[in-house]
C-alpha positions in Angstrom: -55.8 54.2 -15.9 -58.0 52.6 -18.2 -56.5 54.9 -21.3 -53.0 53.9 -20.3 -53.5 50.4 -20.5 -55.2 51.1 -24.2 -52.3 52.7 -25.0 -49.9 49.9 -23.9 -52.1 47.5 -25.2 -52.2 48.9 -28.3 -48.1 49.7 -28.3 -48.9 53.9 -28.7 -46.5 56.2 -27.7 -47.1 59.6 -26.5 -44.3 62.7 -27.0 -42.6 64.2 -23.6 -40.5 67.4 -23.7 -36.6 66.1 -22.7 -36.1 68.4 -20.1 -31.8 68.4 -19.1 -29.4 67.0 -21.1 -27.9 68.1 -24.4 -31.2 67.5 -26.0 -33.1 69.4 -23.8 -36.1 71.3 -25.7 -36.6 68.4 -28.5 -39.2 65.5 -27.8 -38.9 61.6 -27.2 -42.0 59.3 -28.0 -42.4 57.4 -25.0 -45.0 54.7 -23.7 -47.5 57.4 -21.4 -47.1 56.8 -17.6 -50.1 57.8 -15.6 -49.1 60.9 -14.3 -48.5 61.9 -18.2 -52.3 60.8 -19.5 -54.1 62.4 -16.5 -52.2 66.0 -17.2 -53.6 66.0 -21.2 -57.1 64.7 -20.1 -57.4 67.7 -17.2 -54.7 70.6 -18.9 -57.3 73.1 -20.4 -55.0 74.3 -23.1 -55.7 71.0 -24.6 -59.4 72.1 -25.2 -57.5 75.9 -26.7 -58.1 77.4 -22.9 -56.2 79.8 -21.6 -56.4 79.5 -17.4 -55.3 81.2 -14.7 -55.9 80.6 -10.8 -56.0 76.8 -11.3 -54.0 76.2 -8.3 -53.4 77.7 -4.9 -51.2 77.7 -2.4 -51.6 76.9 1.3 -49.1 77.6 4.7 -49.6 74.6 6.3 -48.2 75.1 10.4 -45.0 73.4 11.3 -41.8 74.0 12.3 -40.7 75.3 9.7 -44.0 75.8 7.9 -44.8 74.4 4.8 -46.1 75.4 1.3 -48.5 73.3 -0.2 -50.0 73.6 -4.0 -53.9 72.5 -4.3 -55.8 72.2 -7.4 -59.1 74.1 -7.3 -62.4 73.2 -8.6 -63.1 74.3 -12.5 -66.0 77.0 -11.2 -62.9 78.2 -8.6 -60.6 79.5 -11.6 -60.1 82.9 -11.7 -59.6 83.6 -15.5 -60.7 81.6 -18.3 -60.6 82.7 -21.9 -61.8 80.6 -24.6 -59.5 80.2 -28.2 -56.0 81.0 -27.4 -54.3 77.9 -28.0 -55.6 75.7 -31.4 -57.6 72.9 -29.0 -57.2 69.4 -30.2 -60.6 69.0 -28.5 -63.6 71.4 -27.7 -64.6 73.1 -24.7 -67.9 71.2 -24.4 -65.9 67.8 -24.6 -63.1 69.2 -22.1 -66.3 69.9 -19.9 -67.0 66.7 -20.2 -64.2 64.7 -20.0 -63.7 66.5 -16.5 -67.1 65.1 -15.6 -66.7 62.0 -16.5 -63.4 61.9 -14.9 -65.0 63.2 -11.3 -67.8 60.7 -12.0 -65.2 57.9 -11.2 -63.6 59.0 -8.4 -65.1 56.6 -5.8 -64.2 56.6 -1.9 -62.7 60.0 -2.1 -63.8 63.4 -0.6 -66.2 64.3 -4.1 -67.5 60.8 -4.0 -68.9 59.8 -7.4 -70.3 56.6 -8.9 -66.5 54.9 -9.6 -65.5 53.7 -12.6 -67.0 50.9 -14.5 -65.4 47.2 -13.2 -64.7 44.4 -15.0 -66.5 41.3 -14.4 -69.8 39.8 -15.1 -72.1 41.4 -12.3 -74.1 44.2 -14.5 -74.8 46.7 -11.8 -70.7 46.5 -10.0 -70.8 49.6 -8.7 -73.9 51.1 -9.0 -76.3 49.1 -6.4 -76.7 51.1 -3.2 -78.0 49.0 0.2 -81.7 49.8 0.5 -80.9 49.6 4.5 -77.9 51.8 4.8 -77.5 53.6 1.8 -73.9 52.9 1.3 -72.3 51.3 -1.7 -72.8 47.3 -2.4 -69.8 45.4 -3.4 -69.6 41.9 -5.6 -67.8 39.4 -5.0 -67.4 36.4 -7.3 -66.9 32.8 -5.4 -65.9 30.4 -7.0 -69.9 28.4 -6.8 -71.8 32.1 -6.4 -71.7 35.5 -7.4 -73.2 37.8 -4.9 -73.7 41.9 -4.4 -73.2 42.3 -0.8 -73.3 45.3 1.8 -70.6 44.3 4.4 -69.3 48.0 5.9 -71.4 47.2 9.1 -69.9 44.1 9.3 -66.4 45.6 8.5 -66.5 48.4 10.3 -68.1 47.4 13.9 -68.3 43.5 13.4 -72.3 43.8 13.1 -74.3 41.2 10.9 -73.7 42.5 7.1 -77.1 44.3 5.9 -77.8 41.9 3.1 -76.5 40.1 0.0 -78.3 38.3 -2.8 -77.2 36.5 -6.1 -76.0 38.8 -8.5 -78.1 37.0 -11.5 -81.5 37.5 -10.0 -81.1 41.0 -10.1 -79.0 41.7 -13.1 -81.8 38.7 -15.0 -84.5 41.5 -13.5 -82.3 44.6 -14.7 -81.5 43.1 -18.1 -85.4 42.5 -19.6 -86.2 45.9 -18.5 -83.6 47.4 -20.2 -84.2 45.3 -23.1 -87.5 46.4 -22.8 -86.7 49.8 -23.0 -84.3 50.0 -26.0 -86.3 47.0 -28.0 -87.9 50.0 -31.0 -83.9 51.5 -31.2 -82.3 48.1 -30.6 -80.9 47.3 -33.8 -79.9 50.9 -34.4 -78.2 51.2 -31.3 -76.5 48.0 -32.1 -75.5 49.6 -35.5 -74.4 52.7 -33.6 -72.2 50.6 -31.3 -70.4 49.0 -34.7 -70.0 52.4 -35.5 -68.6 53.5 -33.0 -66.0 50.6 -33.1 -65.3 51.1 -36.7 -64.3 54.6 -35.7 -61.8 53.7 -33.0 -60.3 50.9 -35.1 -59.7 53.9 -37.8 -58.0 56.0 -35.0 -55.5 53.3 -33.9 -54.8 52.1 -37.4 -54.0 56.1 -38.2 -51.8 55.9 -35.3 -49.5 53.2 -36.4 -49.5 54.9 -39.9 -47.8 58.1 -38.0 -45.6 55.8 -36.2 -44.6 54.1 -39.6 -44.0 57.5 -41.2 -41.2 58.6 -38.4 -39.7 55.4 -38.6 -39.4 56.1 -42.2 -38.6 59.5 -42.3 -35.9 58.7 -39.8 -34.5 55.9 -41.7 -34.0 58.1 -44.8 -32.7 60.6 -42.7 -29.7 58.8 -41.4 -29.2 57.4 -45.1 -29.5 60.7 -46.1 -26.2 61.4 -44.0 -24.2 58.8 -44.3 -24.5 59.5 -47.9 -23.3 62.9 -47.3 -20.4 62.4 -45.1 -16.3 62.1 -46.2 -15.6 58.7 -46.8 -12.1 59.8 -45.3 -13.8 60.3 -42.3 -13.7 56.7 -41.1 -15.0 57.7 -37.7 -17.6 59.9 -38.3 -19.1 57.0 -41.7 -19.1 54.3 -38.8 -21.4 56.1 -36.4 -23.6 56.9 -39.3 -24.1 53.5 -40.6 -24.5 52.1 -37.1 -27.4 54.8 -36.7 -28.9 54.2 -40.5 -28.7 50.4 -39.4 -30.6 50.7 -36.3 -33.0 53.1 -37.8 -33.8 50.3 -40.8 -34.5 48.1 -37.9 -36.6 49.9 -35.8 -38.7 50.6 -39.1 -38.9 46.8 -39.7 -39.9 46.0 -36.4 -42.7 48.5 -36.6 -43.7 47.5 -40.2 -44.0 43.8 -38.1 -45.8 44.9 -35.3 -48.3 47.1 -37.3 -49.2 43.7 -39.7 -49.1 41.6 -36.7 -52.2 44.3 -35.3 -54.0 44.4 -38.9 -54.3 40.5 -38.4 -55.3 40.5 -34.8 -57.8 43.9 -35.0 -61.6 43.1 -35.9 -62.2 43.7 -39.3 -65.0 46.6 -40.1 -68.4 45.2 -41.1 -68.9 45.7 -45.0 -72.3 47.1 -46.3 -73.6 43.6 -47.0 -72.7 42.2 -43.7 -74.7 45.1 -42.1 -77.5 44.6 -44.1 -77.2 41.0 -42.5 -77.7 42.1 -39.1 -80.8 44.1 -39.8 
């Protein structure tokens, strides 16, 4: 969920196969739904794997019985051969994509640690209750901000196990880490910058794709309206309508894309990195 809402943030499209229709077989760039980013993060072909045996089927009893698909866990697969397709990613980052993804799964039948939460508790998600092992939720009042265990309390209307303020512990939490990274600090900080700088160049070569189609496609539909009989009234009228909408789409773009150069972080120069050291 988290990559769709980068995407949309960030106006990317992603390209979908047009299934029926006259144009069925050519692609549309569309803004990706859910269902669309989760099938490139898990398909293995995207990581040049070809798999066999990912799914299975199961008779479930009724009247009349029904057929049910299941996915089956990666060590489950019954072929797996490595370098068939070109992978836009490796195997070993397909690997671990899939373990990051099952790391976030939370409250389900693989339970994991969830996904990181937004907010300004440090540990949301991660504290277990020292009394009943389970999970410890935050919640964030209006005059305190406490990690609490409430499932007793929930679940059978028994006294919650405990809650505490959330900055004690995340106060506690915080020097140790600091603590820890203090000899690698300012490199990891550097590393972080780094790591910044190289997603800011990944969007901004997005945008420069999306501003080449728009411009490819603008010269395309000069290119025939130039071409067609100007006795051909009809045919010059669609032509120009689609050069003219073409031209505009490009010029929102162009808009858009300046609009995100303005709003983006700028990358730190050489000098202003020597300035944080």
């Amino acid at each position: 969920r988290a990559v769709q809402r980068y995407f949309n943030a960030h106006g990317l499209q992603m390209p979908r196969s047009v299934q029926t229709g006259p144009d069925a077989g050519g692609l549309v760039w569309v803004a990706p739904t859910y269902q669309l980013i989760q099938q490139v993060l898990t398909n293995p072909a995207y990581a040049g794997l070809f798999v066999f045996g990912r799914r299975v089927q199961q008779t479930c009893p009724g009247t009349p019985p029904q057929i049910r698909e299941h996915r089956r866990r990666i060590d489950a697969w019954d072929i797996v051969v490595p370098g068939v397709y070109p992978g836009y990613i490796s195997p070993a980052q397909y690997d671990a994509n899939r373990e990051v993804l099952r790391a976030n799964m939370y409250n389900v039948a693989q339970k994991g640690r969830g996904a990181p939460r937004e907010g300004p508790g440090l540990l949301a998600g991660l504290v277990v209750c020292g009394k009943c092992g389970r999970r410890m939720t935050v919640s964030y009042g209006s005059q305190h901000h406490l990690y609490h265990c409430r499932r007793e309390q929930l679940t059978y209307d028994a006294p919650q196990c405990q809650s505490f303020a959330v900055h004690h512990l995340d106060a506690a939490v915080r020097d140790q880490f600091l603590a820890a990274v203090q000899p690698a600090r300012l490199e990891t900080i550097l590393s972080a910058l780094d790591v910044l700088e190289q997603e800011r160049r990944a969007l901004d070569h997005q945008w420069q794709l999306k501003l080449e189609r728009a411009r490819y496609a603008a010269r395309l539909a000069q290119r025939q309206y130039d071409a067609v009989d100007p006795e051909n009234r009809l045919v010059a009228c669609e032509l120009e309508t689609r050069w003219n909408d073409a031209l505009t789409a490009l010029q929102t773009l162009e808009r858009d894309d300046a609009k995100a150069c303005r709003t983006e972080l700028a990358p730190l120069s050489d000098a202003e990195q020597q300035a944080v050291r």
